[in-house]
N, CA, C and O atoms as a MOPAC input file, in Angstrom:
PM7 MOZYME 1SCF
protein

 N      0.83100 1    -1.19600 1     0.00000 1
 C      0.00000 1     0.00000 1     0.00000 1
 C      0.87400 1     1.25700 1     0.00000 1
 O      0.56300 1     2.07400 1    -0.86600 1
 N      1.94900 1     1.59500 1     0.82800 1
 C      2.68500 1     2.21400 1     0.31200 1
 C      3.72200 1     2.70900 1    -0.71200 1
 O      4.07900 1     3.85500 1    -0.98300 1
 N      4.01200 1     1.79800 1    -1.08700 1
 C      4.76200 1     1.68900 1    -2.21700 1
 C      3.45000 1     1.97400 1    -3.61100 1
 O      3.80500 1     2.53600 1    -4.64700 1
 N      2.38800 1     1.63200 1    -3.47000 1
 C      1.46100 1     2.54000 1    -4.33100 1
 C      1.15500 1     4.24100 1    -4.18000 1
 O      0.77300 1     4.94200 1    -5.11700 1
 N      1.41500 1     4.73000 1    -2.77300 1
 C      1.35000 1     5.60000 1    -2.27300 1
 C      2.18700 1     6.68000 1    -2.53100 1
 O      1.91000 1     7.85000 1    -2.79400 1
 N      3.44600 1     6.00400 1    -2.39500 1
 C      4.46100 1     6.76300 1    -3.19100 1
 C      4.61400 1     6.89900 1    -4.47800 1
 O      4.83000 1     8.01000 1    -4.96100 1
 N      4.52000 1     5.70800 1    -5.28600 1
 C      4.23800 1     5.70500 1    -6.58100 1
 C      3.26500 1     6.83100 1    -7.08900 1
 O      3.78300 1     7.46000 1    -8.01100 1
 N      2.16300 1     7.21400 1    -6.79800 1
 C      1.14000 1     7.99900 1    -6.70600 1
 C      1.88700 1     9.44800 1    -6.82600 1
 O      2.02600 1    10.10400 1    -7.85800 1
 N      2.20700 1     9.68800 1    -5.87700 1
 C      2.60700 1    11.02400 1    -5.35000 1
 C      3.91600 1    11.34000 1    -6.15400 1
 O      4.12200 1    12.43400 1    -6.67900 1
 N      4.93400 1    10.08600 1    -6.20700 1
 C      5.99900 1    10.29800 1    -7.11300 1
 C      5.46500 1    10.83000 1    -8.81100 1
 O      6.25200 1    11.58600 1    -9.38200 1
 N      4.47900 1    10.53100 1    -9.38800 1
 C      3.93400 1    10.27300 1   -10.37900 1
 C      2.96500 1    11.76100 1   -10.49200 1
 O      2.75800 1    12.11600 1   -11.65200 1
 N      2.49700 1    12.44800 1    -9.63700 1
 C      1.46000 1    13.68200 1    -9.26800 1
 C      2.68800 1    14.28400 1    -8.87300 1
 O      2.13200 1    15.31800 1    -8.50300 1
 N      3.68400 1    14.47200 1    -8.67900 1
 C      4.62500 1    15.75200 1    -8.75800 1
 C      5.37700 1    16.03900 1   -10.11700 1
 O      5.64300 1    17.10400 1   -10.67500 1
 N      5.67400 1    14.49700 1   -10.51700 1
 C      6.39800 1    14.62500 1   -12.11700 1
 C      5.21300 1    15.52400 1   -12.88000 1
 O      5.33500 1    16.74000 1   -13.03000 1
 N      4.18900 1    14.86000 1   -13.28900 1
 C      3.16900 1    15.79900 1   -14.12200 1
 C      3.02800 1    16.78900 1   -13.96800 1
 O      2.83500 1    17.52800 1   -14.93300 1
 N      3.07000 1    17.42900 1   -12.26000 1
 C      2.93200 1    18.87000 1   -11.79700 1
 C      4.16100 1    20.08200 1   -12.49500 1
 O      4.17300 1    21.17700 1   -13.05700 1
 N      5.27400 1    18.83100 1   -11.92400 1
 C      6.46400 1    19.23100 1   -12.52300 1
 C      6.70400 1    20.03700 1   -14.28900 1
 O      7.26200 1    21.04300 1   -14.72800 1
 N      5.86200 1    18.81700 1   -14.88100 1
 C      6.17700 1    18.91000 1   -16.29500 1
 C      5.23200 1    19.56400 1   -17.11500 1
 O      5.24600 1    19.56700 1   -18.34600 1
 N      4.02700 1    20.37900 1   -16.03500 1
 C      2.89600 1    21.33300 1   -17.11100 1
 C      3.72700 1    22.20600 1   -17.23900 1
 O      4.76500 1    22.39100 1   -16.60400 1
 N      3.11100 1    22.98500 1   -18.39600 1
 C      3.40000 1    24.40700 1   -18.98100 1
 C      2.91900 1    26.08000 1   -17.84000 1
 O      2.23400 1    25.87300 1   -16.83900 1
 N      3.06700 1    26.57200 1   -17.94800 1
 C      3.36200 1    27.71600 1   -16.95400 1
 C      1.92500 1    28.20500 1   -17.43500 1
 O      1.61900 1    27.95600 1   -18.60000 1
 N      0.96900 1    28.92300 1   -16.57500 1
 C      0.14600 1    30.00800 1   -16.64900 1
 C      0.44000 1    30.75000 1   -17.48100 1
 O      1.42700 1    31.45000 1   -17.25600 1
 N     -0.53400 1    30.97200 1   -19.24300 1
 C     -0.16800 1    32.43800 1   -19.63300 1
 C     -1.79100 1    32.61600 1   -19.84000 1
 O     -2.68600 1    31.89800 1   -20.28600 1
 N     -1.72000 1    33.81400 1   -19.34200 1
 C     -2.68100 1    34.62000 1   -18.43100 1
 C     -3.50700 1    34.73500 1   -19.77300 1
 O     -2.71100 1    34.64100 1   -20.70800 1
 N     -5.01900 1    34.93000 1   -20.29500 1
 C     -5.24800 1    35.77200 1   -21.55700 1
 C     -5.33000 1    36.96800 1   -21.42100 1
 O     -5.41200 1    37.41600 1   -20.27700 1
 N     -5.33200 1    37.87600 1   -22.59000 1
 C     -5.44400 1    39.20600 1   -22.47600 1
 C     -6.67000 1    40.42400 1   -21.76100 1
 O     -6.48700 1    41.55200 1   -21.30600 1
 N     -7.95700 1    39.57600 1   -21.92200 1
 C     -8.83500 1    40.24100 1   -21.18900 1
 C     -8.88300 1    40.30900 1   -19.63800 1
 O     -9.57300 1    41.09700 1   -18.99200 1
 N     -8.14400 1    39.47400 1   -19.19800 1
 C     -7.60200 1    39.71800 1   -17.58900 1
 C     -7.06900 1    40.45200 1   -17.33700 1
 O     -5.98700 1    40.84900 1   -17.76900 1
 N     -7.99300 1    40.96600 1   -16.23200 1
 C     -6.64400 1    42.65600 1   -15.32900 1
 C     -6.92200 1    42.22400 1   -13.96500 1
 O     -7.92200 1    41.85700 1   -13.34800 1
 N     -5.83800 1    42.37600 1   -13.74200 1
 C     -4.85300 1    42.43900 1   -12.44300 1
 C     -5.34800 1    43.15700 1   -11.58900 1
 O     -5.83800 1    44.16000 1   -12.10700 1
 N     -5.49300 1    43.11100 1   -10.13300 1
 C     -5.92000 1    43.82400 1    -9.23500 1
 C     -5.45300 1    45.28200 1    -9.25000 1
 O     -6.11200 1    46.31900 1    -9.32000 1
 N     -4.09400 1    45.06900 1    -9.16400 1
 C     -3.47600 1    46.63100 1    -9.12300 1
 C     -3.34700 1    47.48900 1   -10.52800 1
 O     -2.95300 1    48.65200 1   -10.61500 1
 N     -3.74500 1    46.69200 1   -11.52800 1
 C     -4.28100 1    47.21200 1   -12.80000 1
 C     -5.68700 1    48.37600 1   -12.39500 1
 O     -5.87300 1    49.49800 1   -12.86700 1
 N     -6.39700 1    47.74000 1   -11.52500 1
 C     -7.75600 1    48.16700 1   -11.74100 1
 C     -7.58200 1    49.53900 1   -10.72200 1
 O     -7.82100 1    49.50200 1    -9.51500 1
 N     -7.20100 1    50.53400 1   -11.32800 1
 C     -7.23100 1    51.83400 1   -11.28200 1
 C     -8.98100 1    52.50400 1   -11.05400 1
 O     -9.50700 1    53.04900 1   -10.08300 1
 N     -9.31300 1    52.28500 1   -11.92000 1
 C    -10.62400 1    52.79900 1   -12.04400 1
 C    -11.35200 1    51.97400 1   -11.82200 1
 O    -11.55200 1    51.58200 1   -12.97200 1
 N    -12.12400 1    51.17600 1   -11.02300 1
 C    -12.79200 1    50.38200 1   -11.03700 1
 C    -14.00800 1    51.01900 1   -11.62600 1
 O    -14.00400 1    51.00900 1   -12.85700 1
 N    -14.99600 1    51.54200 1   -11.08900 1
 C    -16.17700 1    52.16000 1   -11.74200 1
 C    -16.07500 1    52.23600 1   -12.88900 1
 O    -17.12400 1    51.91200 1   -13.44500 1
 N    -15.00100 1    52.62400 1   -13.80400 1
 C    -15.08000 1    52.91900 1   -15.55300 1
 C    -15.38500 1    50.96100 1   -15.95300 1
 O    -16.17400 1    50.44000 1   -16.74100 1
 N    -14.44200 1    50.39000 1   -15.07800 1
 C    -13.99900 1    48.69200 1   -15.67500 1
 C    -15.18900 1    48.47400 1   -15.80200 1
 O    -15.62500 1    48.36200 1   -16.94800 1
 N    -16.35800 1    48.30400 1   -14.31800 1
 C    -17.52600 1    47.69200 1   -14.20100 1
 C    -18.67400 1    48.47800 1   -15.54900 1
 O    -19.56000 1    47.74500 1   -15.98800 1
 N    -18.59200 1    49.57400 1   -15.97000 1
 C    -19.39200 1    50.17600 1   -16.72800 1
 C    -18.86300 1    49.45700 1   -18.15500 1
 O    -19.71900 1    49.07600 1   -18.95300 1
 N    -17.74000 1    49.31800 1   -18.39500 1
 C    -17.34700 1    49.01000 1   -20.03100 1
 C    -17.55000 1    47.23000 1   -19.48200 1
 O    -17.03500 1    46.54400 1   -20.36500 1
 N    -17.82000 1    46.79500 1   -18.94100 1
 C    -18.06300 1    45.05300 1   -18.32300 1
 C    -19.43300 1    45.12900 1   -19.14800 1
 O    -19.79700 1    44.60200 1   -20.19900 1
 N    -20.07600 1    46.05000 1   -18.19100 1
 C    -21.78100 1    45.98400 1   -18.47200 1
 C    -22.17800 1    46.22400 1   -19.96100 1
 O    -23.09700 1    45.53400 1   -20.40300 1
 N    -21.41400 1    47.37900 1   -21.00000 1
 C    -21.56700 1    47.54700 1   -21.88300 1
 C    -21.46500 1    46.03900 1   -22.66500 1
 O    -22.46700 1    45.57500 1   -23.20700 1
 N    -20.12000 1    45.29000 1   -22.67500 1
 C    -20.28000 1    44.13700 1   -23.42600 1
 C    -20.98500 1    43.10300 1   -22.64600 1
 O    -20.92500 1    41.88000 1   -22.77000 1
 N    -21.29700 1    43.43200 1   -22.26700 1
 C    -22.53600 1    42.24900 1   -21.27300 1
 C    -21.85200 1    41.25200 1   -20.77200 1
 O    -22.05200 1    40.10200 1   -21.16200 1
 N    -20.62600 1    41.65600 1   -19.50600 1
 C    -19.30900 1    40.76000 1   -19.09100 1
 C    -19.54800 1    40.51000 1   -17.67000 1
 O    -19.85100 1    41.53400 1   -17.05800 1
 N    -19.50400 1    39.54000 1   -17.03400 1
 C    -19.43200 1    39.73500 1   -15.31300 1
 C    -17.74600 1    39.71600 1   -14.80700 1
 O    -16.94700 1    38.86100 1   -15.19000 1
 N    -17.45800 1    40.68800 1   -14.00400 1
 C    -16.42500 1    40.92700 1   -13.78600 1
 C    -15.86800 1    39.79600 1   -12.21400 1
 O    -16.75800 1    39.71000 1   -11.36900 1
 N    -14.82500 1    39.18700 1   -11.94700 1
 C    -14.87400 1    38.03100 1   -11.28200 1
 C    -13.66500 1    38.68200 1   -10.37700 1
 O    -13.12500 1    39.67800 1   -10.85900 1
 N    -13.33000 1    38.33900 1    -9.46600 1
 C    -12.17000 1    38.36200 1    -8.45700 1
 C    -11.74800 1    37.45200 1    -7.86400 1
 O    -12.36300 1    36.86600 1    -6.97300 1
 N    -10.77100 1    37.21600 1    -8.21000 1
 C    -10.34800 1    35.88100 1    -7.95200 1
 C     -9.12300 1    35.94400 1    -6.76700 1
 O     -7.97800 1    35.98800 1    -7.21800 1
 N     -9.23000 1    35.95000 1    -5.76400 1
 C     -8.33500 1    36.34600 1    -4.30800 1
 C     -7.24300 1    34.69300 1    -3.96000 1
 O     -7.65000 1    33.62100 1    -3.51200 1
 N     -5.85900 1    35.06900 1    -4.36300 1
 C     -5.00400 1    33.98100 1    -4.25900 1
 C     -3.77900 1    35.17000 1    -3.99800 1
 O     -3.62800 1    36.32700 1    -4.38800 1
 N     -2.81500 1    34.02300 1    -2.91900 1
 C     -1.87000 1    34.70300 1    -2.33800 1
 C     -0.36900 1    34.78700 1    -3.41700 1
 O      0.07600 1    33.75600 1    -3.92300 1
 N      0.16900 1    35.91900 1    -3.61100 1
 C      1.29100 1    35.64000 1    -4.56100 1
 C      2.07600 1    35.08400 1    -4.73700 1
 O      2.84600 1    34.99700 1    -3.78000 1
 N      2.41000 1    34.43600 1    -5.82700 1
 C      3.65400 1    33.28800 1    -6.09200 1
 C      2.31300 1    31.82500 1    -5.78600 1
 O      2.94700 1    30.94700 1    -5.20100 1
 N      1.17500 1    31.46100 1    -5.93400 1
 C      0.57000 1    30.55700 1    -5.09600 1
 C      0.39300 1    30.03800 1    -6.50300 1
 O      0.41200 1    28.80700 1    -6.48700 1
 N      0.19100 1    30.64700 1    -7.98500 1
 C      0.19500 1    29.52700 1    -9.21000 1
 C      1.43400 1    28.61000 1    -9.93900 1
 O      1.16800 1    27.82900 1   -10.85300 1

């Protein structure tokens, strides 16, 4: 059972290891991007967008 256990975990870090990096798409802005919030949420509403916040600590992807 352990030796599956490890196997497991040995096997779920290689893959972790070996994805490709986060590239972000372009319609994403950044917290400290969002200068204006009120203008963002108005040009959201214009293209009929819900604006999302997504709260994660830095360096955490």
């Amino acid at each position: 059972m352990r030796i599956a256990l490890v196997l497991v975990s040995l096997f779920g870090a290689l893959a972790l290891h070996a994805a490709e990096p986060l590239i972000v798409p372009d319609h994403v802005i950044f917290f400290e991007d969002l200068e204006n919030l009120d203008g963002v949420k108005k040009e959201a509403a214009k293209a009929n967008k819900a604006i999302t916040f997504l709260l994660m600590e830095p360096g955490s992807t």
